[in-house]
N, C-alpha and C positions, 0 to 999 in steps of 0.2 A: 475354691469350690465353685464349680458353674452352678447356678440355680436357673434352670431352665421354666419360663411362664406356661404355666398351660391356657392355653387362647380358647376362648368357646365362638369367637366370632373375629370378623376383622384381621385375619392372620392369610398365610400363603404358607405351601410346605413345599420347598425347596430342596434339593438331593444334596449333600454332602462331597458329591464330588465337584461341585461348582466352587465349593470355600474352600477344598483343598489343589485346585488347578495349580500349579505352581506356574504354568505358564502365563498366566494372568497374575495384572500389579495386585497391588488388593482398591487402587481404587476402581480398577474395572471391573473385579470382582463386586465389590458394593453397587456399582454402575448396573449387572447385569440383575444383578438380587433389585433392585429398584424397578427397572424394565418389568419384573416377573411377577410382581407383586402388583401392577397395575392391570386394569380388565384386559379381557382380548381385543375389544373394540380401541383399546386406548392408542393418540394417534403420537410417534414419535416424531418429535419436532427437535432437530439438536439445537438450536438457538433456547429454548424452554425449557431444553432438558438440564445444558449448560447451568444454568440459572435455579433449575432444581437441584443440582449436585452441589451448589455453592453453600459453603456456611453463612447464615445471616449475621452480617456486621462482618463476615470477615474478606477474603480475595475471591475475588469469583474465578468459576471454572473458565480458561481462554480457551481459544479453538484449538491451539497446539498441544494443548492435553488432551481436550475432547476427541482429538483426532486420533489423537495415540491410541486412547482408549476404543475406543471402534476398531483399529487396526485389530488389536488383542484381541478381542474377541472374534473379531471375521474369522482371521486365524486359526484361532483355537476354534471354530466352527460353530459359537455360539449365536453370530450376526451374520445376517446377509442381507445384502441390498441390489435395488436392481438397479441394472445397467444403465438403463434409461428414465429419466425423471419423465414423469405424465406431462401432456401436451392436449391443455386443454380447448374444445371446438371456438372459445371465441378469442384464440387466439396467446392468451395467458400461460406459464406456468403451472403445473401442478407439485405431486408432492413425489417422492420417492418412495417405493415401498421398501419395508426395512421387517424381517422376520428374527425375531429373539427367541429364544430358548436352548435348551439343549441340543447338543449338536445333532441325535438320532433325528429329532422333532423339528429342527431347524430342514432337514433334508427334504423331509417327507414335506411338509409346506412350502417348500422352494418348488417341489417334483410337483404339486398339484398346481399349485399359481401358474405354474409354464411359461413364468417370467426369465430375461438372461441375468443374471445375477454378476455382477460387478468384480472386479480382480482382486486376490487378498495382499499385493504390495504395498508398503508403509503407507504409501500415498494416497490407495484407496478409495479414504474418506474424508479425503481433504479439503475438496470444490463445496465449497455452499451451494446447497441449493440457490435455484432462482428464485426470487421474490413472484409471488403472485402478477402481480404487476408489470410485468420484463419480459416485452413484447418481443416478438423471433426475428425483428428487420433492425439486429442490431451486427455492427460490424466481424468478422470475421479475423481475426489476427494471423498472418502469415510471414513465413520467412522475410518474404518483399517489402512489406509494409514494415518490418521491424528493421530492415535494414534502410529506408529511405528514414525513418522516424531517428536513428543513429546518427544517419549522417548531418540531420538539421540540427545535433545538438548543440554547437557552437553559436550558432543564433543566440543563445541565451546568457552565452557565455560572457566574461568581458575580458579581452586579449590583451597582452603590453605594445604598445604602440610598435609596429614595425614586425610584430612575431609571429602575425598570421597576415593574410589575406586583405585589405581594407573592405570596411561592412558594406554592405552592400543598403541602399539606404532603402530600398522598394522594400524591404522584409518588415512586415508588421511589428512590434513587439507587445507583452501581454505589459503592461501597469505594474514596476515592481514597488510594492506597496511599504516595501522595509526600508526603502532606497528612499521611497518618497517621504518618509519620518526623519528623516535623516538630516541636521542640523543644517544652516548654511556656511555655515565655516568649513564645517566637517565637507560637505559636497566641493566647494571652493578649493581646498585643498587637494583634494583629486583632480580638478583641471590641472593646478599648478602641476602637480607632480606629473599630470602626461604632458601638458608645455614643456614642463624640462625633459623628457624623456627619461623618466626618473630623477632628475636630480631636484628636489622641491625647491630649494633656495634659487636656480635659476627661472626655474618655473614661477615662484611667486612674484620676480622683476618682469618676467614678461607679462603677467598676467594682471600686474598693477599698470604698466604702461598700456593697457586696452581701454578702449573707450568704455563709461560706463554702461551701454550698449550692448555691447560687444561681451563685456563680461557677464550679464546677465542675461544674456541669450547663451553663451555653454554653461553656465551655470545652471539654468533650466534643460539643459540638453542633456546634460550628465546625472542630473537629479531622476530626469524619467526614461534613462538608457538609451538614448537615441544623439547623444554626441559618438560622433565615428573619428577614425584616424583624419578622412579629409579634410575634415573642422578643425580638427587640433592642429593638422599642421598648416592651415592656408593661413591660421590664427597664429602660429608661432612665424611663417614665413613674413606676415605683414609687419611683424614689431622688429625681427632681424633688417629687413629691409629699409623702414622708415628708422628705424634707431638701431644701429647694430651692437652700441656699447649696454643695449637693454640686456644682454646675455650674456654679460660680464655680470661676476659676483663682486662686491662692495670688498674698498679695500680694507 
């Protein structure tokens, strides 16, 4: 048995064919039923609204819901938004304008505002707005700049001795900060094994016949990513050289 309230105040009356859309999930449906029931003036902010759809104490709504659900209703012609987000004189972000209602009433205030109203593909509604604050002299993203950004990615990388290129030592590196937690046995052990060129038991003979000098400067070079191949091998070359039975393994 439904028992329907009767409201004398505080209520919203809604058309029935917004709860029976089947093309809408039912959380978009509740989505737009919440829209409709706030004043005309009221401002749609999806980061707030997010946060308004969310159960208290339980998962909040993420973007990749919220997105969907705007998709749904653009779609189904309940939402529309414009094309272009406001561009305010001193220079800042504004907001986007976004019209809810029924799809006849969605038209007819698209048709008066004589704003371009935005594409109904899945993707949509996907870009966050810009923050207030996020000024227009920022960069530009281009084919070009993503393919030189590609090509630097081995910079960061760390290669098997002999498998790439030798690093080139003028390239800055950023501070890796996981590397730098990173025990000294544990760091030391990784010289070894590129001394040996993989083989750690030859590497640990060479690397104990180094002056103690000499092993604590790759060992500080390996800890902050800026030991290269040249190091490793001028260091393995000196101990072949000065002791060649140092690269012989223990009988």
């Amino acid at each position: 048995m439904i028992i329907r309230p009767v409201c004398k105040k505080e209520f919203v009356a809604l058309p029935n064919s917004l709860f029976n859309d089947r093309r809408l999930s039912a959380d978009t449906r509740a989505m737009i039923a919440l829209l409709l029931s706030k004043p005309r003036g009221w401002e749609l902010r999806p980061i707030a609204l997010a946060k308004l759809l969310s159960r208290e104490g339980g998962k909040p709504v993420g973007w990749t819901r919220l997105s969907r659900m705007f998709t749904e209703a653009a779609e189904a012609g309940y939402m529309a938004r414009s094309q272009e987000q406001a561009h305010k004189d001193d220079g800042t972000w504004g907001r986007y304008d976004y019209f809810v209602g029924v799809p006849e009433d969605v038209v007819r205030a698209v048709q008066r505002a004589g704003v371009a109203i935005a594409p109904h593909p899945r993707d949509a509604h996907k870009d966050r707005p810009r923050a207030a604050n996020d000024y227009t002299n920022h960069k530009k993203q281009t084919s070009k700049n993503t393919k030189l950004k590609n090509s630097n990615h081995h910079l960061d990388q760390r290669p098997e001795l002999g498998t790439w290129p030798r690093t080139n030592t003028s390239v800055s590196r950023k501070p890796n900060l996981r590397r730098s937690s990173l025990r000294q046995e544990v760091v030391q052990h990784r010289v070894a094994v590129r001394l040996g060129l993989g083989d750690a038991a030859q590497g640990w003979l060479i690397f104990g016949a180094l002056p103690d000098a000499r092993r604590d400067t790759l060992t500080a070079m390996e800890r902050s990513g800026h030991l290269n191949d040249d190091e490793v091998l001028a260091a393995r070359d000196s101990i072949v050289v000065a002791n060649p039975l140092a690269t012989k393994s223990s009988p």
